[in-house]
PQR file with spaces between the fields and no chain letter, atoms N, CA, C, O and H, PARSE charges and radii, in Angstrom:
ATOM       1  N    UNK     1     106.798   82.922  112.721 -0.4000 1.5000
ATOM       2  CA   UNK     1     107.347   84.035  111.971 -0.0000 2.0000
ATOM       3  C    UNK     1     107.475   85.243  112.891  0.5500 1.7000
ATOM       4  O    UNK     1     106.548   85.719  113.547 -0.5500 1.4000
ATOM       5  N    UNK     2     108.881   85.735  112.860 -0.4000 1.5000
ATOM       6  CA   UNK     2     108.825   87.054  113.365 -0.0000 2.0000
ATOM       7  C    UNK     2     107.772   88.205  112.839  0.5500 1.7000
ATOM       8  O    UNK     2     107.658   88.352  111.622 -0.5500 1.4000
ATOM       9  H    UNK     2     109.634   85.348  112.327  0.4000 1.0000
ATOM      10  N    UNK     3     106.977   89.048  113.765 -0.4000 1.5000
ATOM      11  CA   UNK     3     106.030   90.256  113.184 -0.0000 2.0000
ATOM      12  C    UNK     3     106.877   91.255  113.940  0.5500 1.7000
ATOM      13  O    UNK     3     106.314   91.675  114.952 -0.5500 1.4000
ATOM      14  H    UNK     3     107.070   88.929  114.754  0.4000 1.0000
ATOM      15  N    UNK     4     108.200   91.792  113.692 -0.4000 1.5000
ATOM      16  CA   UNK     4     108.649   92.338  114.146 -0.0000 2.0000
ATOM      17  C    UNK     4     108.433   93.650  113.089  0.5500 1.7000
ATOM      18  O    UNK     4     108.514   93.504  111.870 -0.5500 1.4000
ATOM      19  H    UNK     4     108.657   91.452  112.871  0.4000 1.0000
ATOM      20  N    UNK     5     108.106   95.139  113.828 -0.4000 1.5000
ATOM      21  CA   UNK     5     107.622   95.679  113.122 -0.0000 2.0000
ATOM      22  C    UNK     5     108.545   96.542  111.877  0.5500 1.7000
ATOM      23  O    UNK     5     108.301   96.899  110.725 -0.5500 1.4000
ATOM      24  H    UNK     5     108.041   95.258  114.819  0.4000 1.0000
ATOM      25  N    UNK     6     109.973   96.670  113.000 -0.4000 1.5000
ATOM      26  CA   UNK     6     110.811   96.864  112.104 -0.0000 2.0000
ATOM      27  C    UNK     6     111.570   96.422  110.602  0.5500 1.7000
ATOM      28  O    UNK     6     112.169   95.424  110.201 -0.5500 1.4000
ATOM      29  H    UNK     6     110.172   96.380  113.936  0.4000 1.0000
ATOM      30  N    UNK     7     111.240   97.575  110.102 -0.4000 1.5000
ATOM      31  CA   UNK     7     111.604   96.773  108.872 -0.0000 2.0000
ATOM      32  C    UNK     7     112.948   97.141  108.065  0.5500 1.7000
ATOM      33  O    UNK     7     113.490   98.215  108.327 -0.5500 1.4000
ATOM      34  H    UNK     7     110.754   98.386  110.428  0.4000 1.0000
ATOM      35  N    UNK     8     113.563   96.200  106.992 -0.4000 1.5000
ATOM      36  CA   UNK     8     115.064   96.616  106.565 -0.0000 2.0000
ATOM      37  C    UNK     8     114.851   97.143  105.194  0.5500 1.7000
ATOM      38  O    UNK     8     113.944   96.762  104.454 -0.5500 1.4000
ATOM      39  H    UNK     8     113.122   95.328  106.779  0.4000 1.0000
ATOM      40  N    UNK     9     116.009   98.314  104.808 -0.4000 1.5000
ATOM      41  CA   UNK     9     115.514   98.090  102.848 -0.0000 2.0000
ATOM      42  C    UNK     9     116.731   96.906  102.191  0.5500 1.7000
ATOM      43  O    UNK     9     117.834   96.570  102.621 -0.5500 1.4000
ATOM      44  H    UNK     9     116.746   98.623  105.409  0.4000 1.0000
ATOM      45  N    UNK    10     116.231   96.638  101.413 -0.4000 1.5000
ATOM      46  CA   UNK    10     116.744   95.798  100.169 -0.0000 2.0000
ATOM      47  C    UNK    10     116.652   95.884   99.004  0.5500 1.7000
ATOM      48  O    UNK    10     115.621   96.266   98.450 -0.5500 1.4000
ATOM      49  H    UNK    10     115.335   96.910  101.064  0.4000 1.0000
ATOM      50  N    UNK    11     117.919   95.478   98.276 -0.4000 1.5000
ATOM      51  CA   UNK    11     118.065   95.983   96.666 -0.0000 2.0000
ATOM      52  C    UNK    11     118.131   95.082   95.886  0.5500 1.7000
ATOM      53  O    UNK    11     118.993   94.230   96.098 -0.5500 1.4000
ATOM      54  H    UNK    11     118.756   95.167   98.726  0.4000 1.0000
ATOM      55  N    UNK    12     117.301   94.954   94.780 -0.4000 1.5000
ATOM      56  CA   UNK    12     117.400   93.404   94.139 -0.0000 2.0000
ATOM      57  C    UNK    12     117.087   94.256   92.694  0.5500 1.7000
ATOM      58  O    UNK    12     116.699   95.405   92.481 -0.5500 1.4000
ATOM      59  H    UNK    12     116.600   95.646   94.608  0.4000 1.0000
ATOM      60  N    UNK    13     117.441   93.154   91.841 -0.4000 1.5000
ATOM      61  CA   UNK    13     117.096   93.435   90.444 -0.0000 2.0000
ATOM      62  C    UNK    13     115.913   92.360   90.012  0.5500 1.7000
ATOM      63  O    UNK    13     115.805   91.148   90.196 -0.5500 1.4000
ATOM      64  H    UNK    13     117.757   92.222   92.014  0.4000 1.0000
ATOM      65  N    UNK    14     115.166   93.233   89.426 -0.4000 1.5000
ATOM      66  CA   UNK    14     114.249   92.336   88.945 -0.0000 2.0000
ATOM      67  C    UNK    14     114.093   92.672   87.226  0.5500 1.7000
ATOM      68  O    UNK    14     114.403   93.782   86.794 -0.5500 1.4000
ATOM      69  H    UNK    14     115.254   94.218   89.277  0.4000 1.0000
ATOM      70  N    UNK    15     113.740   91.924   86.607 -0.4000 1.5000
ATOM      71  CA   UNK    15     113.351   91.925   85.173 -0.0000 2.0000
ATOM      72  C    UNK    15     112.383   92.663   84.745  0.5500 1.7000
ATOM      73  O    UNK    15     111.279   92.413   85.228 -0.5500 1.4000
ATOM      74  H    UNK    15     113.488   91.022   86.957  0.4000 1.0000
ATOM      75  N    UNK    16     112.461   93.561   83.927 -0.4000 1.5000
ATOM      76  CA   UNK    16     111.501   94.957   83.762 -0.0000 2.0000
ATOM      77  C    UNK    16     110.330   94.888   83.768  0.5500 1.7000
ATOM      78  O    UNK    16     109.525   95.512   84.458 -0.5500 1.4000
ATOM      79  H    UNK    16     113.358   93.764   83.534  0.4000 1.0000
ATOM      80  N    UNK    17     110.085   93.745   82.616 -0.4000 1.5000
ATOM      81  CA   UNK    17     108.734   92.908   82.508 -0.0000 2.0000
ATOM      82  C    UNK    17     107.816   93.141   83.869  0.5500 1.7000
ATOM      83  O    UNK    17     106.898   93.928   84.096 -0.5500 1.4000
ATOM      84  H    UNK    17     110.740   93.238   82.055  0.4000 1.0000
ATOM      85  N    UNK    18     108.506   92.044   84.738 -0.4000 1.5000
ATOM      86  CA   UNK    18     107.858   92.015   85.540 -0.0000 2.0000
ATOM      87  C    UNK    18     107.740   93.271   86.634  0.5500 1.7000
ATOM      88  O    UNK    18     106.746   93.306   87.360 -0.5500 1.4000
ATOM      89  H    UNK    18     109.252   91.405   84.553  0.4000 1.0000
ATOM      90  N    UNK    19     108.733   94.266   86.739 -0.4000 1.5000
ATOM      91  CA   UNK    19     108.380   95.219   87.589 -0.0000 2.0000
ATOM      92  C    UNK    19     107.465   95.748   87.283  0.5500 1.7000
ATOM      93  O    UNK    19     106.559   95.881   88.105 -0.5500 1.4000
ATOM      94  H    UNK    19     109.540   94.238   86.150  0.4000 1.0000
ATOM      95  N    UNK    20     107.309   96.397   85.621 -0.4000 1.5000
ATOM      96  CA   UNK    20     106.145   96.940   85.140 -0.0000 2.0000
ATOM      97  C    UNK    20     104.866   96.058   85.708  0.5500 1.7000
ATOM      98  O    UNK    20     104.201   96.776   86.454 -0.5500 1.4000
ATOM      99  H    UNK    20     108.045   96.289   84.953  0.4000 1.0000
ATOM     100  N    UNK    21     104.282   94.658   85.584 -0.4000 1.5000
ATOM     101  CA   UNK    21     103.310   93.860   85.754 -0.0000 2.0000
ATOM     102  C    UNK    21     103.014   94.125   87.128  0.5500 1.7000
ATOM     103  O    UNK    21     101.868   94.024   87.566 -0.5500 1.4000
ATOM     104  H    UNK    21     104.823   94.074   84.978  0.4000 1.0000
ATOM     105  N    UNK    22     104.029   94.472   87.850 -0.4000 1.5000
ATOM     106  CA   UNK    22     103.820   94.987   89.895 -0.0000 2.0000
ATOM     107  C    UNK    22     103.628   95.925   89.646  0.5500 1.7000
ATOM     108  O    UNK    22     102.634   96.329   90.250 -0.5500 1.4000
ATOM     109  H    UNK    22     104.959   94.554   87.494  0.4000 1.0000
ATOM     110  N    UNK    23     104.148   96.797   88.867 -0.4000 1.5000
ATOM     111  CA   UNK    23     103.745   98.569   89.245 -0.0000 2.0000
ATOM     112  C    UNK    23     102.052   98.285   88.395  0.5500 1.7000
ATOM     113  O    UNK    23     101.253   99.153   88.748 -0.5500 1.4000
ATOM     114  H    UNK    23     104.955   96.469   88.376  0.4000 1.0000
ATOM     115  N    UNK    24     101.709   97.697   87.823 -0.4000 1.5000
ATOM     116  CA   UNK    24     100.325   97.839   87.036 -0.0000 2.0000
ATOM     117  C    UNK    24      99.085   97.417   88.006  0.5500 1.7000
ATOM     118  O    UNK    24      97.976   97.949   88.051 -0.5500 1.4000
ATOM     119  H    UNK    24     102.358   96.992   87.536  0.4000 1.0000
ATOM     120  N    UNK    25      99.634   96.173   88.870 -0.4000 1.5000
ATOM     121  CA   UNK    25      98.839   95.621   90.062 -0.0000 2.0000
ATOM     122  C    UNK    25      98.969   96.658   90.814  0.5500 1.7000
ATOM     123  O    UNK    25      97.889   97.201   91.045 -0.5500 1.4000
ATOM     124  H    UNK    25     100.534   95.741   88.833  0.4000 1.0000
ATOM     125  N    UNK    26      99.820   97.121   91.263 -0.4000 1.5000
ATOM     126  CA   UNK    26     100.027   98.112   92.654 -0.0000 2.0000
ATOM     127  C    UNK    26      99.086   99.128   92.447  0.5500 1.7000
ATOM     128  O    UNK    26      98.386   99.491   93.393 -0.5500 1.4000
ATOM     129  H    UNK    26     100.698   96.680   91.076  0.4000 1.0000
ATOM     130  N    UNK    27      98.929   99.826   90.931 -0.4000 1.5000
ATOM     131  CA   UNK    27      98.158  100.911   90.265 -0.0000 2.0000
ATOM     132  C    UNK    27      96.492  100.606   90.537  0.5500 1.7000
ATOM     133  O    UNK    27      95.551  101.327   90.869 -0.5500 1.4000
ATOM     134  H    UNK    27      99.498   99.531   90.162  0.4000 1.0000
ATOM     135  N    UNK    28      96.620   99.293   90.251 -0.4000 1.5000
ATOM     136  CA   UNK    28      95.183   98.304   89.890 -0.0000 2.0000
ATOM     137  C    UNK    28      94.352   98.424   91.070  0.5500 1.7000
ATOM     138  O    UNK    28      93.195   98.823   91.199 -0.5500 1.4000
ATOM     139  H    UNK    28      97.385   98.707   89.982  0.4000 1.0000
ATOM     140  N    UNK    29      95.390   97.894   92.085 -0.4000 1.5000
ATOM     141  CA   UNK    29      94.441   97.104   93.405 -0.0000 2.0000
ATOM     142  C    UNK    29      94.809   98.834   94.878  0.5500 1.7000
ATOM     143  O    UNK    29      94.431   99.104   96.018 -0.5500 1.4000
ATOM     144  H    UNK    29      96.330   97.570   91.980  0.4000 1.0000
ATOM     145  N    UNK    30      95.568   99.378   93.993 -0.4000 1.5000
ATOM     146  CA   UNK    30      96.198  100.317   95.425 -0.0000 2.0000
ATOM     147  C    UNK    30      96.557   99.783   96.441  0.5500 1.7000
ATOM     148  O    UNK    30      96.150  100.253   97.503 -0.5500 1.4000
ATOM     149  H    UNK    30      95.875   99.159   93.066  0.4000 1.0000
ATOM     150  N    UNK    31      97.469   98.584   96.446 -0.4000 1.5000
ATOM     151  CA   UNK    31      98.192   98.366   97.242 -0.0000 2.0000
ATOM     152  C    UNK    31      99.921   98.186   97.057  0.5500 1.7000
ATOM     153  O    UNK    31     100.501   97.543   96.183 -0.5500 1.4000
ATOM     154  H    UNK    31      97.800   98.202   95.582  0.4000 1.0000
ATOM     155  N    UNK    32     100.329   98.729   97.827 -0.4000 1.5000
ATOM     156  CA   UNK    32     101.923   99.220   97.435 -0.0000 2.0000
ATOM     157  C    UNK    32     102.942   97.873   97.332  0.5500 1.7000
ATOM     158  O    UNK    32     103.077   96.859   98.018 -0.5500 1.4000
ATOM     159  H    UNK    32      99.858   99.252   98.538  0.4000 1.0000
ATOM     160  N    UNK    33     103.563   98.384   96.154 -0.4000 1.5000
ATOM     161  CA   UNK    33     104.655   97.075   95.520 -0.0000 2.0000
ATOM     162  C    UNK    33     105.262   96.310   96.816  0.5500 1.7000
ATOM     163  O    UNK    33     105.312   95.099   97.029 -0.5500 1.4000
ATOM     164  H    UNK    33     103.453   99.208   95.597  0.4000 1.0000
ATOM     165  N    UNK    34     105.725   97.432   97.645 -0.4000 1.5000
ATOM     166  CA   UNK    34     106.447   96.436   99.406 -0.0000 2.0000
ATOM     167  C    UNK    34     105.594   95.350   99.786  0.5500 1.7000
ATOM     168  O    UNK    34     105.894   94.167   99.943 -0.5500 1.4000
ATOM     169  H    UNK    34     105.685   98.416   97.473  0.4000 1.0000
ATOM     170  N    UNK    35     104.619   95.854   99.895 -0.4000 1.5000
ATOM     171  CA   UNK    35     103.611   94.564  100.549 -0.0000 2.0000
ATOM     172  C    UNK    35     103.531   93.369   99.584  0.5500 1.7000
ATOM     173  O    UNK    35     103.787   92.256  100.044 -0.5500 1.4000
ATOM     174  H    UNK    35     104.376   96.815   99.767  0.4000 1.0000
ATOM     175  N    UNK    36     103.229   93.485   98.406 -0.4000 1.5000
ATOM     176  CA   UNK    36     103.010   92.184   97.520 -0.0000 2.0000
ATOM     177  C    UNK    36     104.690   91.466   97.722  0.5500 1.7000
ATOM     178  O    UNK    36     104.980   90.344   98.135 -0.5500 1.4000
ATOM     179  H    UNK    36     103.021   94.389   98.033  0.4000 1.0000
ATOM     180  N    UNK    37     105.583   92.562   97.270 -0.4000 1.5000
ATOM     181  CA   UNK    37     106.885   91.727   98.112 -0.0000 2.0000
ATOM     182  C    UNK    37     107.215   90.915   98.959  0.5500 1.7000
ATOM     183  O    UNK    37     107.747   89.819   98.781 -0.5500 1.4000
ATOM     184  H    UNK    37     105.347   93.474   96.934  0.4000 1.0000
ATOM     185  N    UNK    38     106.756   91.676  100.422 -0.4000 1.5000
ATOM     186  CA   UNK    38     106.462   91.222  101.429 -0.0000 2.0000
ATOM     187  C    UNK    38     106.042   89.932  101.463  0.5500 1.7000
ATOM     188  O    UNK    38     106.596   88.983  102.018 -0.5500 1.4000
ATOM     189  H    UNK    38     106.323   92.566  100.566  0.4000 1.0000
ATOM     190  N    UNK    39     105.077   89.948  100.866 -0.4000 1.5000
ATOM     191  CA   UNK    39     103.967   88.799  101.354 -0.0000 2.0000
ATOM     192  C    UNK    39     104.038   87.674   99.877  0.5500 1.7000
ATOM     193  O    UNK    39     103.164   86.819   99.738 -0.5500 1.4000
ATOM     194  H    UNK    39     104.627   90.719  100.415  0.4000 1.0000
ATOM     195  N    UNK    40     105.234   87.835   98.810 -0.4000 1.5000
ATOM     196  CA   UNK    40     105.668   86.946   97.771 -0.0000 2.0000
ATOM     197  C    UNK    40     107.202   86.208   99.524  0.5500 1.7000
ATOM     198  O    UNK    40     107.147   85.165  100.174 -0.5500 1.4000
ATOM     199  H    UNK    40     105.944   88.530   98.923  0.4000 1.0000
ATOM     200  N    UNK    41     108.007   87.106   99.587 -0.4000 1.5000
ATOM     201  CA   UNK    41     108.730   86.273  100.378 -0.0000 2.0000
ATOM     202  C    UNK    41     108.307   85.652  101.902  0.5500 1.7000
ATOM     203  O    UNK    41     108.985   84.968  102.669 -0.5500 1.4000
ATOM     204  H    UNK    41     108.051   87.954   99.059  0.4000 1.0000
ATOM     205  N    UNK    42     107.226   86.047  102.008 -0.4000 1.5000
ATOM     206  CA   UNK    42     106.810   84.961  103.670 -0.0000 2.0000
ATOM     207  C    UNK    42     106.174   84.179  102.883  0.5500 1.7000
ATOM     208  O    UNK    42     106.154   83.154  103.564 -0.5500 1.4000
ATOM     209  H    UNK    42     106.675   86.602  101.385  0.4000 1.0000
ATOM     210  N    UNK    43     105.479   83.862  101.645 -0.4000 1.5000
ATOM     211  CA   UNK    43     105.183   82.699  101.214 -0.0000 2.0000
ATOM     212  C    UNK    43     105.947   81.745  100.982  0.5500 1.7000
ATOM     213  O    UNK    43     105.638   80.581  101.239 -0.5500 1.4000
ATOM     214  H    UNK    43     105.495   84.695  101.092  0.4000 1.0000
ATOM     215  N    UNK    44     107.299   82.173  100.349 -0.4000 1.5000
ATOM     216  CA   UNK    44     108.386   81.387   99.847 -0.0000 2.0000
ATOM     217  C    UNK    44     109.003   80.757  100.783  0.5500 1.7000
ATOM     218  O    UNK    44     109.295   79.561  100.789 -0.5500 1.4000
ATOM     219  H    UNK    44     107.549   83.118  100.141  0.4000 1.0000
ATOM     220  N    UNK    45     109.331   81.984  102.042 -0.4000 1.5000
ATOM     221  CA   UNK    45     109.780   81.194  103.196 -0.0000 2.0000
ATOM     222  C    UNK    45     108.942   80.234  103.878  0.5500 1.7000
ATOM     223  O    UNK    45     109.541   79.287  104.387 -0.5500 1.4000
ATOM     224  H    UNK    45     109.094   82.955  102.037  0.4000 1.0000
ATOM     225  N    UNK    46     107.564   80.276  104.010 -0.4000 1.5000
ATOM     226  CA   UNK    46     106.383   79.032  104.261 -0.0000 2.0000
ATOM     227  C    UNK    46     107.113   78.117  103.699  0.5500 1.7000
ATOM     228  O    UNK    46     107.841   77.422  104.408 -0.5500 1.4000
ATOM     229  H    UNK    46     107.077   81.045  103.597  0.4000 1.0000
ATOM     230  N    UNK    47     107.052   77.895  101.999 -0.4000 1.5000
ATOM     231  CA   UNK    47     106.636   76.896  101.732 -0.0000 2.0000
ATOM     232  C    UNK    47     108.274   75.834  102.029  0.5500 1.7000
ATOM     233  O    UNK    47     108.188   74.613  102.165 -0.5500 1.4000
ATOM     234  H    UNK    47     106.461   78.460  101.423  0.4000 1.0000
ATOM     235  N    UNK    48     109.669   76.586  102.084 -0.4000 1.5000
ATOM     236  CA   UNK    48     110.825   75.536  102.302 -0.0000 2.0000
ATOM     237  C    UNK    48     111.223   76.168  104.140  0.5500 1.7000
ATOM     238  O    UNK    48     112.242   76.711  104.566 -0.5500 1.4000
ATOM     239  H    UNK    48     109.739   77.578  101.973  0.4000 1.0000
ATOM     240  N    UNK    49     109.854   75.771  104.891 -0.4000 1.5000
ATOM     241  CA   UNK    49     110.344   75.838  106.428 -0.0000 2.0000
ATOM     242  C    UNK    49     111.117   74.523  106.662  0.5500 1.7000
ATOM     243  O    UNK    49     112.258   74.304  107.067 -0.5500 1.4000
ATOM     244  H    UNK    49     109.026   75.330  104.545  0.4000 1.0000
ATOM     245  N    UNK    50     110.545   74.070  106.440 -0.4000 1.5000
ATOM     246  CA   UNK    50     111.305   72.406  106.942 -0.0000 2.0000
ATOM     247  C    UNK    50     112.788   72.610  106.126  0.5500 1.7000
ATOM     248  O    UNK    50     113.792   72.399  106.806 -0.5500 1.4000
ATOM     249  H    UNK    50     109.617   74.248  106.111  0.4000 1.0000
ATOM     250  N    UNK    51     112.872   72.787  105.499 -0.4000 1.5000
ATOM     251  CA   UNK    51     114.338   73.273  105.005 -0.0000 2.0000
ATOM     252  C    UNK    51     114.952   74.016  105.961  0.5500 1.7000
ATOM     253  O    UNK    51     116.142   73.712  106.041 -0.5500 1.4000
ATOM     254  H    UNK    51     112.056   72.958  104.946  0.4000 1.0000
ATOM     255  N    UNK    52     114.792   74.430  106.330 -0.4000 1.5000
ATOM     256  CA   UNK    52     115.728   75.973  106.938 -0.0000 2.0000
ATOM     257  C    UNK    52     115.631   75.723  108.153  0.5500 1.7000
ATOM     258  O    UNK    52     116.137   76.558  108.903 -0.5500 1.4000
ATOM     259  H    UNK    52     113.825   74.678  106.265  0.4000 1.0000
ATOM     260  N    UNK    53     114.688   74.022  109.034 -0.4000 1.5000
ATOM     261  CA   UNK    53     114.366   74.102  110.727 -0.0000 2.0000
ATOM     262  C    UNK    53     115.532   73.461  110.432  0.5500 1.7000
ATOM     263  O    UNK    53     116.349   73.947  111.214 -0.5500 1.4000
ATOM     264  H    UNK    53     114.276   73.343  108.425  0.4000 1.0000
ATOM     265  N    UNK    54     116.062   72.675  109.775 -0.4000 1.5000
ATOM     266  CA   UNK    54     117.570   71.937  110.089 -0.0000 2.0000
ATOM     267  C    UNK    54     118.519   72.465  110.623  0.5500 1.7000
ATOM     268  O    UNK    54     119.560   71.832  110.798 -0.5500 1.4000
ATOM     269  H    UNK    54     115.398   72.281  109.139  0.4000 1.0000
């Protein structure tokens, strides 16, 4: 995985529900919505690597 430090923004829609349920964790644990982001898509990308070495 790249740890390149630079980072890009991105715009996505998400379902209210659940933004509220991130902004309540983010509130909860004090750690900021980017990072749980973050670290929801390097999981995702983990888990279909063999997909994407093709």
């Amino acid at each position: 995985m790249n740890e390149n430090p630079r980072l890009t923004s991105v715009v996505f829609r998400l379902n209210k529900d659940r933004l509220e349920t991130l902004k309540d964790l983010s509130r909860e644990t004090r750690i900021r919505q980017s990072e749980y982001l973050r670290e929801a898509i390097g999981d995702l990308l983990e888990k279909y690597e063999d997909r994407l070495m093709d």
